[in-house]
C-alpha positions as CSV (number, residue, x, y, z in Angstrom):
1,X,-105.5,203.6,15.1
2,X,-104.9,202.6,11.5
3,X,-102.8,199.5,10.9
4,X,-99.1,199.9,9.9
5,X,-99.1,198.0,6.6
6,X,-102.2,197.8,5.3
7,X,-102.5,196.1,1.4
8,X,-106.0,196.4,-0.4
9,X,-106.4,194.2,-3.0
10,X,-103.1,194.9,-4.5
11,X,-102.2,193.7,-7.8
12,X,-98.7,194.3,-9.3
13,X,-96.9,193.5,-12.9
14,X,-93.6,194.4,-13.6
15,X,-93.1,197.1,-16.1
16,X,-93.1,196.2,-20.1
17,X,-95.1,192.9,-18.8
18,X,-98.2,192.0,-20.7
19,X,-101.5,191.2,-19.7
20,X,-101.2,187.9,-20.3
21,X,-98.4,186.4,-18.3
22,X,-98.7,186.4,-14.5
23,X,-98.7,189.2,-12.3
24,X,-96.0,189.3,-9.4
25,X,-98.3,190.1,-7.4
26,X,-101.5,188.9,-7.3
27,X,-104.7,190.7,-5.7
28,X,-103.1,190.7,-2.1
29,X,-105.0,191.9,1.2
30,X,-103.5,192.0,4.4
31,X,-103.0,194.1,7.3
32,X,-99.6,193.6,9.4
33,X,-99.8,195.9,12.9
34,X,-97.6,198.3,14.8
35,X,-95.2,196.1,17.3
36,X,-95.8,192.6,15.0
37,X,-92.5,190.4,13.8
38,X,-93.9,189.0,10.6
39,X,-91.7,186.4,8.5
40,X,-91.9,186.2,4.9
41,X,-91.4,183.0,3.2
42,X,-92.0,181.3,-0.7
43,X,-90.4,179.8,-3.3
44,X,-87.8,181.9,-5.6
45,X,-90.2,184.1,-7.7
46,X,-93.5,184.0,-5.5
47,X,-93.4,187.5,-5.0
48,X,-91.7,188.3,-1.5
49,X,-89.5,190.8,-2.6
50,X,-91.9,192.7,-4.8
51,X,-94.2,192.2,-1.6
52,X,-92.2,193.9,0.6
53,X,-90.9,197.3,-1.5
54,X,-94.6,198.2,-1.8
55,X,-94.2,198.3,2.0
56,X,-92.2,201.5,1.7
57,X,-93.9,202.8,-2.0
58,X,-89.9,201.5,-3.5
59,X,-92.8,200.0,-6.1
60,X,-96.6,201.1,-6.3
61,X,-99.7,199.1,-6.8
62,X,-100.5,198.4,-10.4
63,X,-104.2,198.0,-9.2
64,X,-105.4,198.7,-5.4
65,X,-103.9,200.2,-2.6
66,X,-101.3,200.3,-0.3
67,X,-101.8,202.2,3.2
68,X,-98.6,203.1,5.7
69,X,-100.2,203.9,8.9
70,X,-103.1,205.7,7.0
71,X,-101.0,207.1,4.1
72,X,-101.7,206.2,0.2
73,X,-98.0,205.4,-1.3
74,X,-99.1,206.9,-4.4
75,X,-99.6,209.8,-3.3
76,X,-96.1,211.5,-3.6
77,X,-96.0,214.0,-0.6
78,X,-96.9,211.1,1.8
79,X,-93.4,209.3,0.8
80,X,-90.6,211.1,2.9
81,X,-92.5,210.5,6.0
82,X,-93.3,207.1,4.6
83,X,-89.9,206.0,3.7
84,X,-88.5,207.5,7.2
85,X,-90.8,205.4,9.0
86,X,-90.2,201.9,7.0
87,X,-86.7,201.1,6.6
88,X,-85.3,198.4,4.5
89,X,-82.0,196.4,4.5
90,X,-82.0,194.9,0.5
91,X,-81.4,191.6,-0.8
92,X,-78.2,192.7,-2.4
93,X,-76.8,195.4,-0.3
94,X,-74.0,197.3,-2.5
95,X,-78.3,198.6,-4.2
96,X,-78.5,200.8,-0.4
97,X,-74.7,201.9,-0.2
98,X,-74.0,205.5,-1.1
99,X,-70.5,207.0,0.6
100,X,-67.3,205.9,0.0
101,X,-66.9,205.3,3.6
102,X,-68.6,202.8,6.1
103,X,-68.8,205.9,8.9
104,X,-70.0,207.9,6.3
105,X,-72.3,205.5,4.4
106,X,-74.1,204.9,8.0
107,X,-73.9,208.6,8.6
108,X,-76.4,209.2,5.4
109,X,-80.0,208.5,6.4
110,X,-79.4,210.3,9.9
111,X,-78.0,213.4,8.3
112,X,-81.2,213.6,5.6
113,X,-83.4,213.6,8.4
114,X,-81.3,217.5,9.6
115,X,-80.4,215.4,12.9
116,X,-77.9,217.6,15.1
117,X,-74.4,216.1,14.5
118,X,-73.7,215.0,18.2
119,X,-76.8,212.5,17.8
120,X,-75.5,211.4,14.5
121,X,-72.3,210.6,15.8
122,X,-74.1,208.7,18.8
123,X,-76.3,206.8,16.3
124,X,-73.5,205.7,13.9
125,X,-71.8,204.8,16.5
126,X,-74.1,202.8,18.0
127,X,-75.2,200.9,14.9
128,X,-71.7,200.1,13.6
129,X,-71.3,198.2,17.3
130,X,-74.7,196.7,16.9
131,X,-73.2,194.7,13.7
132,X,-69.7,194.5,15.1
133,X,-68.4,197.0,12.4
134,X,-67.2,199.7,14.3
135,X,-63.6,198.6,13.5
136,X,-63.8,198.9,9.9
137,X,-65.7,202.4,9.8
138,X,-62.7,204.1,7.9
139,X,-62.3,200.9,5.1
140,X,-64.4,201.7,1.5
141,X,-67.1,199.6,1.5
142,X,-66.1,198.0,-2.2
143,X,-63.6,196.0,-0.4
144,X,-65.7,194.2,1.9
145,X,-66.9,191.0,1.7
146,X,-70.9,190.4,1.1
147,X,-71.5,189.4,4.2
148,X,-69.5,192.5,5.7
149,X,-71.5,194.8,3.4
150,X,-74.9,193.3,4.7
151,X,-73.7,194.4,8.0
152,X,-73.3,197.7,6.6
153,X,-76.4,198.2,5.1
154,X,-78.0,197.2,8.6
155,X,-76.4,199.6,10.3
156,X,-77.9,202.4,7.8
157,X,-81.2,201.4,8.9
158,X,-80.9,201.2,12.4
159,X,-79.1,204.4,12.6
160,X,-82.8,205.9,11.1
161,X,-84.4,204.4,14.0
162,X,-87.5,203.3,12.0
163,X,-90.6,202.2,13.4
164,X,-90.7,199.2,10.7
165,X,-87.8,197.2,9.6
166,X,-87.5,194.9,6.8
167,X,-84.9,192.7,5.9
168,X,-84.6,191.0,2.9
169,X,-82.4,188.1,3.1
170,X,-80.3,189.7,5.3
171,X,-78.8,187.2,6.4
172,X,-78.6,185.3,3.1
173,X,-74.7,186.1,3.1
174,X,-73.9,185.8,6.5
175,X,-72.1,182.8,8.5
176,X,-73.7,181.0,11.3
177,X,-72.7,183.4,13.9
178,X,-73.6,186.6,12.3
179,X,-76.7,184.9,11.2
180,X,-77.3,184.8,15.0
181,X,-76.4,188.2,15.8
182,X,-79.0,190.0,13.3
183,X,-81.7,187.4,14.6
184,X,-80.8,188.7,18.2
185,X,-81.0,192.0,16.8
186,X,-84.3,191.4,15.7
187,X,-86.0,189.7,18.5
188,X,-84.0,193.1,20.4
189,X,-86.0,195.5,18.2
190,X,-89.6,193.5,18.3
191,X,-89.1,193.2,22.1
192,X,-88.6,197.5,21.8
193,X,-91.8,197.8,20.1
194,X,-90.0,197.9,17.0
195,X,-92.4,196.3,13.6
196,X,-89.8,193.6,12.5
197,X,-90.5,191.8,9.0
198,X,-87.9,189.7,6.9
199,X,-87.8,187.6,4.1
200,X,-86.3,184.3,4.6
201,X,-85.5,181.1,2.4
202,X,-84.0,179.4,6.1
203,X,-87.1,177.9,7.6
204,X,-85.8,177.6,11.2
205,X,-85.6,181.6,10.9
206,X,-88.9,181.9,9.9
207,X,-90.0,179.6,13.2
208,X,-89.1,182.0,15.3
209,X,-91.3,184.8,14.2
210,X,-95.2,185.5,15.6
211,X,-96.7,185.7,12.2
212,X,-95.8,183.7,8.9
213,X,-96.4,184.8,5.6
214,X,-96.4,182.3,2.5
215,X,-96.4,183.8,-0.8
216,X,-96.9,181.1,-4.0
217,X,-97.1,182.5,-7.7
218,X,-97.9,186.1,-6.3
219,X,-100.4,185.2,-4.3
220,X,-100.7,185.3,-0.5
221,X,-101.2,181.5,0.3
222,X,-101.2,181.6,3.9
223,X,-101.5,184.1,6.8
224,X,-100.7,182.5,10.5
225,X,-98.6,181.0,12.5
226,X,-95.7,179.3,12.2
227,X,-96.3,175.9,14.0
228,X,-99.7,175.6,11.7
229,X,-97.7,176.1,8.5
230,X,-94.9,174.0,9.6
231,X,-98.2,170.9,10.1
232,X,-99.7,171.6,6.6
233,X,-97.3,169.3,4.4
234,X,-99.9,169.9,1.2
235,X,-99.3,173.6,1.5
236,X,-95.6,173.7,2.2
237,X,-94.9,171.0,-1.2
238,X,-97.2,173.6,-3.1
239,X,-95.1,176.6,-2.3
240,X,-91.9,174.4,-2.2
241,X,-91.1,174.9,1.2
242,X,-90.3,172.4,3.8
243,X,-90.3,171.9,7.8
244,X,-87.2,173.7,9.4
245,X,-84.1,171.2,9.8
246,X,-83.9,170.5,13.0
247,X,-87.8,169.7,12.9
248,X,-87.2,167.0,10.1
249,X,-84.1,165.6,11.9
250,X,-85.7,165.0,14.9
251,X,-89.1,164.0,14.1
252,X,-87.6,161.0,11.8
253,X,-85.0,160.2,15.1
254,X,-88.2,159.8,16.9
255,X,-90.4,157.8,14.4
256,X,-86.5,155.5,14.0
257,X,-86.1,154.6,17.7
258,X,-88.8,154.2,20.7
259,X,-86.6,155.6,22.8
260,X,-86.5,158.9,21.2
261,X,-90.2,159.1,20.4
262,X,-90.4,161.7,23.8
263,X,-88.1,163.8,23.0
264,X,-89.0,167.8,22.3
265,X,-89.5,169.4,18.7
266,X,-87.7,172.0,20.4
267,X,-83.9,171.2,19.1
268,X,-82.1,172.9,22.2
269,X,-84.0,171.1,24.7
270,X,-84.3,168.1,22.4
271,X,-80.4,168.2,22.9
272,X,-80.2,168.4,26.7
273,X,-83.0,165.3,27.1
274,X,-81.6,162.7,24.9
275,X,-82.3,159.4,26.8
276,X,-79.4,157.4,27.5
277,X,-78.8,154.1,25.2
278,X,-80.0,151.2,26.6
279,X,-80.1,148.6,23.4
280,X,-77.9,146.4,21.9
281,X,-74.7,148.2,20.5
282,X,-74.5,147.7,17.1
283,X,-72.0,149.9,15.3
284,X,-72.5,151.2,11.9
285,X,-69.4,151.4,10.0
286,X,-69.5,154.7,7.4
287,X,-68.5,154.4,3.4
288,X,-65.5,155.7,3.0
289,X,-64.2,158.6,1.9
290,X,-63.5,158.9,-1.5
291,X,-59.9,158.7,-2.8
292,X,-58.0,161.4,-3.8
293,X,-56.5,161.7,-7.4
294,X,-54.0,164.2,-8.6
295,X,-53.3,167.9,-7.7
296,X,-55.8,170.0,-8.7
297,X,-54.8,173.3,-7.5
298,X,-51.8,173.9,-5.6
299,X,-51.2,177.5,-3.7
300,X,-48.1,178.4,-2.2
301,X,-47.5,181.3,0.7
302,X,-50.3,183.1,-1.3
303,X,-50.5,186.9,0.0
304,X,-53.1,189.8,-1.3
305,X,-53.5,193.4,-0.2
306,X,-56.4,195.5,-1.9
307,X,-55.2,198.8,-2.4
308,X,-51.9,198.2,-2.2
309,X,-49.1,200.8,-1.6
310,X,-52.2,203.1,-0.7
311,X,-53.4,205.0,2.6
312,X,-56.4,202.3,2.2
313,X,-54.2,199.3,1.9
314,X,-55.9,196.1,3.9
315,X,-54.2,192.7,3.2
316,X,-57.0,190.1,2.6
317,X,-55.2,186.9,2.4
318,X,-51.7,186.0,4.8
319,X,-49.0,183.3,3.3
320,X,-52.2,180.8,2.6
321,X,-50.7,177.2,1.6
322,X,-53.0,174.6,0.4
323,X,-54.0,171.7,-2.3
324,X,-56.8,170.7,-3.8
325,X,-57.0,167.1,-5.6
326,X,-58.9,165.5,-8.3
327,X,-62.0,163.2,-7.3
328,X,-63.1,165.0,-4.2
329,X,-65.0,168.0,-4.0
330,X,-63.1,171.3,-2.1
331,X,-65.5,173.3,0.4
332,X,-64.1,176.4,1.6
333,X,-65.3,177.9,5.0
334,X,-65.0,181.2,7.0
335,X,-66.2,183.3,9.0
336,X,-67.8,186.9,7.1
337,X,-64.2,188.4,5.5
338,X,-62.3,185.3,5.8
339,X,-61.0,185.6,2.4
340,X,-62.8,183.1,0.9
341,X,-64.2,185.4,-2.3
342,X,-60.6,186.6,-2.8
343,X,-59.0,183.1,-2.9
344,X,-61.4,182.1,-5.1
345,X,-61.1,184.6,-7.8
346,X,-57.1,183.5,-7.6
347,X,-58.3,180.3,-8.7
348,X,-59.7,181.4,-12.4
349,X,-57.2,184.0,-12.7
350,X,-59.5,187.5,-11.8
351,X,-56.8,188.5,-9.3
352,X,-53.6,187.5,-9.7
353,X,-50.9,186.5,-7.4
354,X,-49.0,189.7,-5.6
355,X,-46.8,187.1,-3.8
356,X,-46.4,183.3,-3.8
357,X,-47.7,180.8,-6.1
358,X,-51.4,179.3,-7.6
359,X,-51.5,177.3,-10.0
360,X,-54.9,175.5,-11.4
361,X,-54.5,172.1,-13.1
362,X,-51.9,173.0,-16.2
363,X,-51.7,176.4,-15.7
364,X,-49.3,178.7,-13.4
365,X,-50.9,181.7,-12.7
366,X,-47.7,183.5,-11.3
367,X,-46.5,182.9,-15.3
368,X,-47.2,186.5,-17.1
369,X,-47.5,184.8,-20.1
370,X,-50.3,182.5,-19.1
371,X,-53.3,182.0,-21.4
372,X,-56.1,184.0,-19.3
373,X,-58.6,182.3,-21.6
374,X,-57.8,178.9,-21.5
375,X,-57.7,179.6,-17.4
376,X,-61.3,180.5,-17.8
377,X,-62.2,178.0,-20.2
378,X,-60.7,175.0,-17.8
379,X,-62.0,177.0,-14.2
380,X,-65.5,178.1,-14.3
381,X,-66.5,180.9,-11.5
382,X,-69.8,181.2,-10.4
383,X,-70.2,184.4,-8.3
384,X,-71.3,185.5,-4.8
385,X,-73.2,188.3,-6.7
386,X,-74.1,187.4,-10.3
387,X,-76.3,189.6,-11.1
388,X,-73.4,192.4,-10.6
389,X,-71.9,190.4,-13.6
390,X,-74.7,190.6,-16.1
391,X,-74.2,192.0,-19.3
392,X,-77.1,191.4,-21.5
393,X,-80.9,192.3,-21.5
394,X,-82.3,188.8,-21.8
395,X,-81.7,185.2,-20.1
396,X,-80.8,183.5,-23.3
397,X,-78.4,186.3,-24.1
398,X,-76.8,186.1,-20.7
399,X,-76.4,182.5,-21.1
400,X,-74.9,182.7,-24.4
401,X,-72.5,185.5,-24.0
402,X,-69.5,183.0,-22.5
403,X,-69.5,180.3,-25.3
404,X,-70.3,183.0,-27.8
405,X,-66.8,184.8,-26.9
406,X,-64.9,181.6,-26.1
407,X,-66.8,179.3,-29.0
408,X,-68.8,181.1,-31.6
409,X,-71.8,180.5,-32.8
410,X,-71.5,176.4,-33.3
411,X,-74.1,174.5,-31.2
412,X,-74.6,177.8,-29.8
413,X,-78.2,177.5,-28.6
414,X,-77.7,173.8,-27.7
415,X,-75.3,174.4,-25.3
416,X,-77.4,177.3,-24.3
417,X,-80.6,175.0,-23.7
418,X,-78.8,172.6,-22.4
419,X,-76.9,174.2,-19.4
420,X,-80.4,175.8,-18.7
421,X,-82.4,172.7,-18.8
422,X,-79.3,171.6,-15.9
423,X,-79.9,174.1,-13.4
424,X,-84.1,174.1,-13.9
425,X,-84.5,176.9,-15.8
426,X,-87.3,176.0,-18.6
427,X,-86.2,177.2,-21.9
428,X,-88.9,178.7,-23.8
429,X,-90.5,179.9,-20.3
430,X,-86.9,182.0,-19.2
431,X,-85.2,182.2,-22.8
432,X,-87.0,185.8,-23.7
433,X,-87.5,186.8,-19.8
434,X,-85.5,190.2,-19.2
435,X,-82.8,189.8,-16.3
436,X,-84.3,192.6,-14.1
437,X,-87.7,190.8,-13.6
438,X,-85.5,187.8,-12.0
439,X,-86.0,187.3,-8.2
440,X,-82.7,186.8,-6.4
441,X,-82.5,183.0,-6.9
442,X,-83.6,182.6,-10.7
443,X,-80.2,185.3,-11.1
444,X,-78.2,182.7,-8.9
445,X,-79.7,180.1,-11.3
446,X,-78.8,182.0,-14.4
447,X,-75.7,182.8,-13.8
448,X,-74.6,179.3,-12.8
449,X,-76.2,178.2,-16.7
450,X,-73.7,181.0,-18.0
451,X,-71.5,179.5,-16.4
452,X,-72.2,175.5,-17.3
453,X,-72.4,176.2,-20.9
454,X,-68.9,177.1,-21.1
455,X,-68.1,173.4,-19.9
456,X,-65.5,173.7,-17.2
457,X,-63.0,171.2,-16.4
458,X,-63.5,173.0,-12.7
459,X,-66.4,174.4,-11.4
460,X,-66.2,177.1,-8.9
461,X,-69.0,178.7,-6.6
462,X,-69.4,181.3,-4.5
463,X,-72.3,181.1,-1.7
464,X,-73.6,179.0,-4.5
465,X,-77.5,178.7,-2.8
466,X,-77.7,182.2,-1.1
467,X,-80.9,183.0,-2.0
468,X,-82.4,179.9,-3.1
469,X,-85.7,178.4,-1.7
470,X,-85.5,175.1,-0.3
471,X,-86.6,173.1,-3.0
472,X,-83.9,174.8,-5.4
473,X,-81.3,174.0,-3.0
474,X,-82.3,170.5,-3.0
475,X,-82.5,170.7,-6.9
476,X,-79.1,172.4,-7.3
477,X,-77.5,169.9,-4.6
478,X,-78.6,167.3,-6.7
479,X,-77.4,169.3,-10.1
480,X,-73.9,169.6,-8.8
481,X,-73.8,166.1,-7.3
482,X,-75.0,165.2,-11.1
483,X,-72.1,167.2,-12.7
484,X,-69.1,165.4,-10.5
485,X,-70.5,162.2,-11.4
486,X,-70.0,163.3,-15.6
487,X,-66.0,164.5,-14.4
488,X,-66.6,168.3,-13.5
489,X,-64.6,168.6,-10.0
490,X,-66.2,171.0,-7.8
491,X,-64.8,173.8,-5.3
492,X,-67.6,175.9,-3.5
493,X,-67.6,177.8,-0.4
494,X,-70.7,178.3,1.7
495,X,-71.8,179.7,5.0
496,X,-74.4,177.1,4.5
497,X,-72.9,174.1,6.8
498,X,-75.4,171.8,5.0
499,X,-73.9,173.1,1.5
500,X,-70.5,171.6,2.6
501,X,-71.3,168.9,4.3
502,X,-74.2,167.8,1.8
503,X,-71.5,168.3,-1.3
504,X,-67.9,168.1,-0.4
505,X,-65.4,165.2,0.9
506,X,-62.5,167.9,1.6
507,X,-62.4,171.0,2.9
508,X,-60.5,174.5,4.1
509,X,-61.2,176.4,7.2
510,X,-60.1,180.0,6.7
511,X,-59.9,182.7,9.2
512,X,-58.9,186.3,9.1
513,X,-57.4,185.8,5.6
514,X,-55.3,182.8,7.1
515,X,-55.8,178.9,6.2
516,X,-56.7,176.9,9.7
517,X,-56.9,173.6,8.6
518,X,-57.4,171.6,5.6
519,X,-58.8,167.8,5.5
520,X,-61.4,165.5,5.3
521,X,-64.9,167.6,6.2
522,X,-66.1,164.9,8.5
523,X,-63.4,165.0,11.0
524,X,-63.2,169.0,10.3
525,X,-66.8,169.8,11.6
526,X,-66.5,167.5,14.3
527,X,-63.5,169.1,15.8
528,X,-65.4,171.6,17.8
529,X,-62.6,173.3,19.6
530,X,-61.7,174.5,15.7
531,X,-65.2,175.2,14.4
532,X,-65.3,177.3,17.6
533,X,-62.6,179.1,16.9
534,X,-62.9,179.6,13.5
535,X,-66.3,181.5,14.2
536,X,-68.2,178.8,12.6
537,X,-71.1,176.6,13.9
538,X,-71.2,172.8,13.7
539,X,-73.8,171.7,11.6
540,X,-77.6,170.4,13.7
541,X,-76.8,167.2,12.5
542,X,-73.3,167.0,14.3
543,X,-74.4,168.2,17.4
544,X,-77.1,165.8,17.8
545,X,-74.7,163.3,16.8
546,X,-72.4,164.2,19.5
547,X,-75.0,164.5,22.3
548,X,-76.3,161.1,21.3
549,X,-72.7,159.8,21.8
550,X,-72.2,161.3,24.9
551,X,-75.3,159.2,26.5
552,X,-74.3,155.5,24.5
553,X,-76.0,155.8,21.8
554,X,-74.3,154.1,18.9
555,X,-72.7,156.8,16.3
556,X,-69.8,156.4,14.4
557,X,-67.6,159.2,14.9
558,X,-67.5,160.9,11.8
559,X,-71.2,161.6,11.2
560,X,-72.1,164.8,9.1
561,X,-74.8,164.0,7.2
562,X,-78.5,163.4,8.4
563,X,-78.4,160.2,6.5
564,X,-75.6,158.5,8.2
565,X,-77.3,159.5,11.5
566,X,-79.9,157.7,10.5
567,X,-78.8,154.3,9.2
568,X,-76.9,154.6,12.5
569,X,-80.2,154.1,14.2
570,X,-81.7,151.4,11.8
571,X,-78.7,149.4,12.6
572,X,-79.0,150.0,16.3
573,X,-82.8,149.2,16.0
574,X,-82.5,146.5,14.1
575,X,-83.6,148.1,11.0
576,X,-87.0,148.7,12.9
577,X,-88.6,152.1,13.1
578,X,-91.3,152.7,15.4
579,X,-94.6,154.8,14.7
């Protein structure tokens, strides 16, 4: 029997490339088996995405060959049967959603394979509850949130019943528990014989997979296991990856403190084992919080309905009442259709208020008369899905259009390098590069340039490191960190718990359109009666925190970054560490 996948020395460039710049995908062979759960990982730009649409001949081989269970892709009567074997749940899912309805949209691939209705129903059904959807089959998918439509675009593939799934960040846009639920879903379909791949920039998803993939500049740089790429430090700084999390947390509690040098790599089990405390108590007092200047943002009993006075009508936001103040950067959390997005785009003006009261530094957005421009000139909005958003052919253009509109042409291209040089976009290597040929995270870091050069007052992101790899989280981390030190207050929401932990001093808990709780982040994410029930997950950090408590182990209360956990220790050991 032929492998599944099978890639023959496949080299790819994008169309209109020359010769002489690098090819996305360089000379590949491998071979990936019926049954196998395979996870894709590499830096923003290495290739994975290109890798895995010549999995289902979406792109073809610029040189070599690509086999699906025996079938050339470019050979154009293979590709029904090709296609209907391999399904694929995209990076960005409204690129996969067809109907104007949920039921129907799910409904498509089923119904182009002449299935008997009663079986399509059945299948729809059953792949609207797999992704907990099934309530919103009637709503037009437009109106849902990015994580909801990722759920959507899941359930069009399972309802194909493939033999070979691939997800492409699919979980990139999802909270912490829905990020769970696909995961399950995955381990349920490789445990059914079912090939499972997915691209991942989370590296404790990628532990959980047989067979690890590392793509670097194109190329295939490593073919194994997970535990022997997680021990190769050389390989994982050269495709700028790093251990998962939890790994790095609790390896450096164990090298800190002899008394945790037993303890499991395995986080769970790591959890239930921690040793109880038997030295000197020493308690490590945490910096405090930062002080609060004036009101930022103020919104009053805010409502919002999409489609209002319509059939479709589906309020989105419920009598939300918060402030947001000067000098301490605003985190927004949720569940997947909280109404995070929709507050958000009330905060630059994009939608305004139906009922109640926003109003952004100077401006009251409820005024009719208020100046849109100057809104957007103060409040910068960096979107959940920027490449939606682009309107020019090339990176420098895209970057320039803003200012252009808002400034004219003076310092035009400074401002231009400038914000790109911010975010790590090399000038002369990205200025000329046509949008389309971005991966997923160079268009996250594009559109956050466009958005920098305008110079906001108030800089506002959506899921700002969805799609980054590691090392550009850590990079944009510290560019946003940067930017609030030069006077540019920050408000970002995140499924990332790191994200708001790592970047914010306040935050919001929303839930079903409603606000939970706003106040200091530390004392929010360690409430875990309200992170329960706000859907969320407490960040690996806090939990070990909190089991380390529970056996007398000295940690202040209000531990959320790995950092503070740390210093904890020092202090506790004396500033000694062990190994």
């Amino acid at each position: 029997m032929p492998p599944l996948i099978q890639f023959d020395h496949v080299t790819y460039r994008h169309p209109g490339s020359d010769e002489a710049s690098l090819p996305a995908l360089k000379d590949i062979s491998v071979t990936i088996d019926q049954g196998e759960w395979v996870a894709i990982v590499g830096a923003n730009g290495s290739g994975k995405t290109t890798f895995a649409r010549h999995c289902n001949a979406l792109l073809l081989p610029t040189h070599g060959q690509v086999l699906i269970d025996g079938k050339n892709t470019t050979q154009a009567t293979h590709l029904p049967q090709i296609r209907a074997h391999i399904g694929m749940v995209f990076q960005n899912p409204e690129d996969q959603i067809v109907a104007t309805l949920i039921e129907e949209d799910t409904a498509f691939g089923p119904e182009n394979l002449a299935l008997q209705p009663a079986e399509i129903r059945e299948r729809v059904a059953t792949a609207l509850a797999t992704v907990k959807m099934s309530g919103q089959k009637s709503r037009p998918p437009h109106l849902l949130s990015a994580g909801q439509k990722q759920r959507v675009a899941l359930a069009g593939v399972l309802a194909m019943q493939p033999e070979c799934i691939i997800f492409d960040e699919s979980t990139a846009m999802l909270d912490p528990r829905g990020r769970q639920d696909v995961l399950a879903e995955m381990q349920s379909l490789h445990s059914r014989g079912i090939t499972v791949i997915f691209i991942t920039h989370f590296m404790e998803e990628a532990a959980r997979a047989d067979r690890v993939l590392a793509m670097n500049n194109g190329s295939l740089a490593f073919d194994g296991t997970p535990k022997v790429l997680f021990a190769d430090f050389g390989l994982l700084k050269e495709c700028g990856l790093e251990q998962p999390s939890t790994l790095l947390l609790l390896n450096e509690i164990r090298r800190l403190n002899p008394q945790l040098a037993g303890l499991s790599t395995d986080f769970e089990q790591a959890l239930q084992h921690i040793p109880q405390y038997s030295g000197k108590f020493v308690h490590k007092a945490l910096d405090d919080e930062p002080t609060s200047g004036d009101t930022l943002i103020a919104v009053k009993s805010l409502n919002h309905t999409y489609l209002l006075d319509t059939p479709l009508a589906q309020q989105a936001l419920f009598d939300v009442s918060l402030e947001v103040h000067s000098g301490a950067a605003h985190g927004f959390c949720g569940a997947t259709g909280s109404g995070k997005s929709t507050l958000l785009q009330h905060l630059n003006g994009l939608y305004r208020p139906q009922s109640g009261e926003v109003r952004v530094g100077p401006y009251s957005l409820s005024d009719p008369e208020v100046d849109i421009k100057a809104v957007r000139r103060y409040a910068g909005l960096v979107f959940q899905n920027p490449e939606i958003y682009f309107f020019e052919q090339y990176v420098g253009d895209e970057i320039a259009y803003g200012p252009k509109m808002l400034y004219g042409n003076e310092s035009l291209a400074r401002r231009v390098k400038d914000a790109m040089e911010l975010v790590g976009l090399d000038f002369d290597k990205f200025k000329d590069r046509m949008t389309y040929t971005l991966s997923g995270g160079e268009k996250r870091k594009v559109a956050l340039a466009a958005t920098m050069a305008l110079q906001p007052r108030l800089l506002i992101l959506d899921e700002p490191t969805a799609g980054l790899d590691p090392a550009s989280r850590r990079n944009l981390h510290s560019i946003l960190k940067n930017s609030q030190e030069k006077g540019i207050e920050l408000i970002l929401s995140s499924h990332s718990m790191g994200d708001i932990t790592e970047l914010t001093q306040k935050m919001t808990i929303l839930s079903n359109g409603r606000s939970m709780r706003t106040g200091n982040t530390a004392d929010l994410f360690n409430d875990e009666q309200l992170i329960e029930e706000a859907s969320l997950g407490q960040p690996s950090v806090v939990r070990l925190a909190s089991a380390m408590r529970a056996r007398g182990w000295p940690i202040p209360q209000r531990v959320v970054k790995a950092e503070q956990l740390f210093d904890a220790l020092q202090a506790g050991n004396g500033g000694q560490t062990h190994g």
